[in-house]
C-alpha positions in Angstrom: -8.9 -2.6 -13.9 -6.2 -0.7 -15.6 -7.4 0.4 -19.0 -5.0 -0.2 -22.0 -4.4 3.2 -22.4 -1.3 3.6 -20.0 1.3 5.7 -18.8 5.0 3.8 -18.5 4.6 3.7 -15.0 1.2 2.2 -14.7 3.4 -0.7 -16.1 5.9 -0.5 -14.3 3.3 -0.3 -11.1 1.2 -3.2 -12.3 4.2 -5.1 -12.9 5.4 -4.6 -9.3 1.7 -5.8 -8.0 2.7 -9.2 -8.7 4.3 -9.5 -5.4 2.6 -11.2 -2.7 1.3 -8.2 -0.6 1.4 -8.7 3.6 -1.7 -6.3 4.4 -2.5 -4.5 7.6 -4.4 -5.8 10.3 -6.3 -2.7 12.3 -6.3 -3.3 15.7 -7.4 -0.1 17.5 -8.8 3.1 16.2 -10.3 6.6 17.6 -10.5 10.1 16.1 -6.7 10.8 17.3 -5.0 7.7 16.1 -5.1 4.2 14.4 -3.1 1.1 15.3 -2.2 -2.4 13.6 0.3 -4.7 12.5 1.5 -5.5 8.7 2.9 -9.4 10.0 5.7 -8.3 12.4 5.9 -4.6 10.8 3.6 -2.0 13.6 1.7 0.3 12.0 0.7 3.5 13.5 -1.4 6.2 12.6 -1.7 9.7 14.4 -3.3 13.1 13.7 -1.9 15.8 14.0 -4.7 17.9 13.0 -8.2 16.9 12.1 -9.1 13.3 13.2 -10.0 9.5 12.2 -13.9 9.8 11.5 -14.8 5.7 10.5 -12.9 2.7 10.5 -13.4 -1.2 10.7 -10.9 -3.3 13.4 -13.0 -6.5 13.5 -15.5 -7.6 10.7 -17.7 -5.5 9.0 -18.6 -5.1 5.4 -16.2 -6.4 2.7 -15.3 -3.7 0.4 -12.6 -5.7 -1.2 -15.1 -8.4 -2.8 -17.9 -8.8 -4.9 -20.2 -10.7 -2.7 -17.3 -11.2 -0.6 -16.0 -13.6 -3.3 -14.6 -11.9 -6.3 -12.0 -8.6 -5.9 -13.9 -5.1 -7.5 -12.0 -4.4 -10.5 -10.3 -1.8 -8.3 -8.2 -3.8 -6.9 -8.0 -6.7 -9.2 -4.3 -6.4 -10.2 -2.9 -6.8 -7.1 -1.5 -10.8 -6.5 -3.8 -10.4 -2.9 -6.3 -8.8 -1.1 -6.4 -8.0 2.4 -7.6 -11.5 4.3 -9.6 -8.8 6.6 -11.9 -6.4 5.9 -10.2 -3.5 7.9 -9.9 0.0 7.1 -9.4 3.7 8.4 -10.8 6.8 7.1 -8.9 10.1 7.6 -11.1 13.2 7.2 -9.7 16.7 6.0 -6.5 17.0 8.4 -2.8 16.1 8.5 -2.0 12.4 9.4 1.4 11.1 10.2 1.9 6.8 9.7 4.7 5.1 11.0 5.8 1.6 10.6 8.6 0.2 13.5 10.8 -1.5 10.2 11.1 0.1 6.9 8.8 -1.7 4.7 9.7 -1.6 0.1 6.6 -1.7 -2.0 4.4 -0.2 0.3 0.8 -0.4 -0.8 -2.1 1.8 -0.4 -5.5 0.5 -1.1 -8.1 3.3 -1.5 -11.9 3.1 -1.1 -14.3 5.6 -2.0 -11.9 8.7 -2.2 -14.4 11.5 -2.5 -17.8 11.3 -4.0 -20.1 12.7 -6.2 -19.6 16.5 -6.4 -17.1 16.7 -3.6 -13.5 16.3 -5.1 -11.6 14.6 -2.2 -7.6 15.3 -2.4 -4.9 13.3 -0.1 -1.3 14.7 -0.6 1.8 12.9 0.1 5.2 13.8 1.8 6.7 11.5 -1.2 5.7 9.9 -4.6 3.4 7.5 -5.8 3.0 4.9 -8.8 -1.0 4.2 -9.5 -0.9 0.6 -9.5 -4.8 0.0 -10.4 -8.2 1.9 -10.6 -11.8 1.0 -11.6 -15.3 0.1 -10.4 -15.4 -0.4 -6.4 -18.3 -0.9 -4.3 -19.6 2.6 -4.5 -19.1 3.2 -8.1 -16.6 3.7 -11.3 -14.7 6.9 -10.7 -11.0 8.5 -12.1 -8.3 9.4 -10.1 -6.4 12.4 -10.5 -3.0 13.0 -10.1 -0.4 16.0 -10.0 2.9 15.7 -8.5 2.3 13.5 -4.5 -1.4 14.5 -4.9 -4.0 12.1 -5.4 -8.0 13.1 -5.6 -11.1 11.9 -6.8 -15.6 12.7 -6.5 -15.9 8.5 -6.4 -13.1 6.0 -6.8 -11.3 3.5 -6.0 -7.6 1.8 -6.6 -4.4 1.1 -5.3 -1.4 3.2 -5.0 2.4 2.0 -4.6 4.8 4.1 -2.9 8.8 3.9 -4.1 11.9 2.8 -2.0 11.8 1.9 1.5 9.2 3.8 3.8 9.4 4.0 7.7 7.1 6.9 7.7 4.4 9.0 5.3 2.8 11.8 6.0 -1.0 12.7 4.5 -2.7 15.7 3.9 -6.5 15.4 3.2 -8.1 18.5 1.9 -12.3 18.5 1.2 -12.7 15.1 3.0 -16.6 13.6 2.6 -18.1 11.3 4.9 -15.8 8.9 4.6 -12.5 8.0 2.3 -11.0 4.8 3.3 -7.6 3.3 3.4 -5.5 0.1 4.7 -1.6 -0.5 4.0 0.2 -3.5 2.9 4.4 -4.3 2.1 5.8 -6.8 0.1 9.0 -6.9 1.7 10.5 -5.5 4.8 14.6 -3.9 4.9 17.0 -6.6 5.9 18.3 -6.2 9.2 22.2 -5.1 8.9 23.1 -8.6 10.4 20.9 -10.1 7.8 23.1 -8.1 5.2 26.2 -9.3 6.2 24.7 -13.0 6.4 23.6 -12.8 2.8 27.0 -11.0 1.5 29.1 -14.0 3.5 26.8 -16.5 1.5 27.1 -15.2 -1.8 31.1 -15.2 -1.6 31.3 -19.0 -0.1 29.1 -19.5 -2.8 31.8 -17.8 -5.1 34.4 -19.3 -3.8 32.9 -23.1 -3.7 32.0 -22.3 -8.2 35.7 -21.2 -8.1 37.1 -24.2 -7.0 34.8 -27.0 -8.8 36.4 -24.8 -11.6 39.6 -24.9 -10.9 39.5 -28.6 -9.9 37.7 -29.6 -13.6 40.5 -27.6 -15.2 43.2 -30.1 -13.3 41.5 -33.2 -14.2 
């Protein structure tokens, strides 16, 4: 739950959660690398150094949910939660995650980053909006935040990362038992064909509001 006081672009992030989120379903995972799919967008995660050390693919507990009913004030600005109750947890390493079609408004959902008196830190290869942060199911920490860094010793939220994304790269530095994460999009990038289908549609559209003009001006 974000609290009233607010930077500019916790509003602008919050704003932005209204979107109908498409979240990721995990569908393999191992120390060296995580798989899923976000609807038709596949979502792969590798290590390059360190390695995967929990994750839910199928079932499990529902962090998400109160009582697997109501969202955790964590996450309760976002227009959706994950249908699932998936996650993977990255432990102090480097992680690469690619996704097979640029995705805009791609979401991070965090659970449990660090925990008492051991200040997790996960830094980014690009920037980051907080879009939400408060009590989760293991309790009510802060995030802190410099720069594409993110760390915490206990919370949970939901990050937003700007323009489209095909790829992001994590660094985890002082990881605890276990930090999790999943990813969700709100929209994908428009094929180039779809481009040109849109831009054809708007000027027929132009050109039909030109004419009914012209045509009222005559009678």
């Amino acid at each position: 739950m974000l609290k009233k006081t607010i930077t500019l672009g916790l509003l602008l992030g919050a704003g932005a959660a209204q979107a109908a989120i498409t979240w990721t379903d995990w569908t393999s995972a191992s120390a060296s690398g995580v798989a899923g799919t976000m609807g038709t967008v596949a979502v792969n995660g590798t290590t390059n150094s360190g390695g995967f050390h929990n994750w839910q693919t199928s079932g499990g507990f529902d962090y998400w949910r109160q009582g697997g009913i109501t969202p955790w004030p964590a996450y309760d600005a976002l227009a959706n939660l994950p249908a699932n109750n998936d996650f993977v947890a990255p432990d102090t390493g480097s992680y690469t995650f690619t996704f097979s079609t640029p995705v805009i408004g791609l979401t991070m959902a965090i659970i449990s980053l660090g925990r008492t008196n051991v200040q997790t830190e996960w830094t980014f290869d690009q920037p980051f909006t907080l879009v939400d942060v408060g009590r989760g199911f293991w309790g009510n920490g802060v995030f802190t935040i410099a720069g594409n860094t993110i760390g915490a010793g206990e919370a949970h939220g939901v990050i937003r990362f700007a323009g489209p994304v095909s790829s992001l790269r994590l660094r985890s530095v002082n990881g605890e038992f276990w930090s999790g994460l999943t990813f969700g999009y709100e929209s994908v990038v428009p094929e180039p064909g779809t481009w040109a289908l849109l831009i054809m549609g708007f000027g027929l559209v132009g050109a039909a509001a030109r004419r009914r003009r012209r045509a009222s001006v005559v009678a």
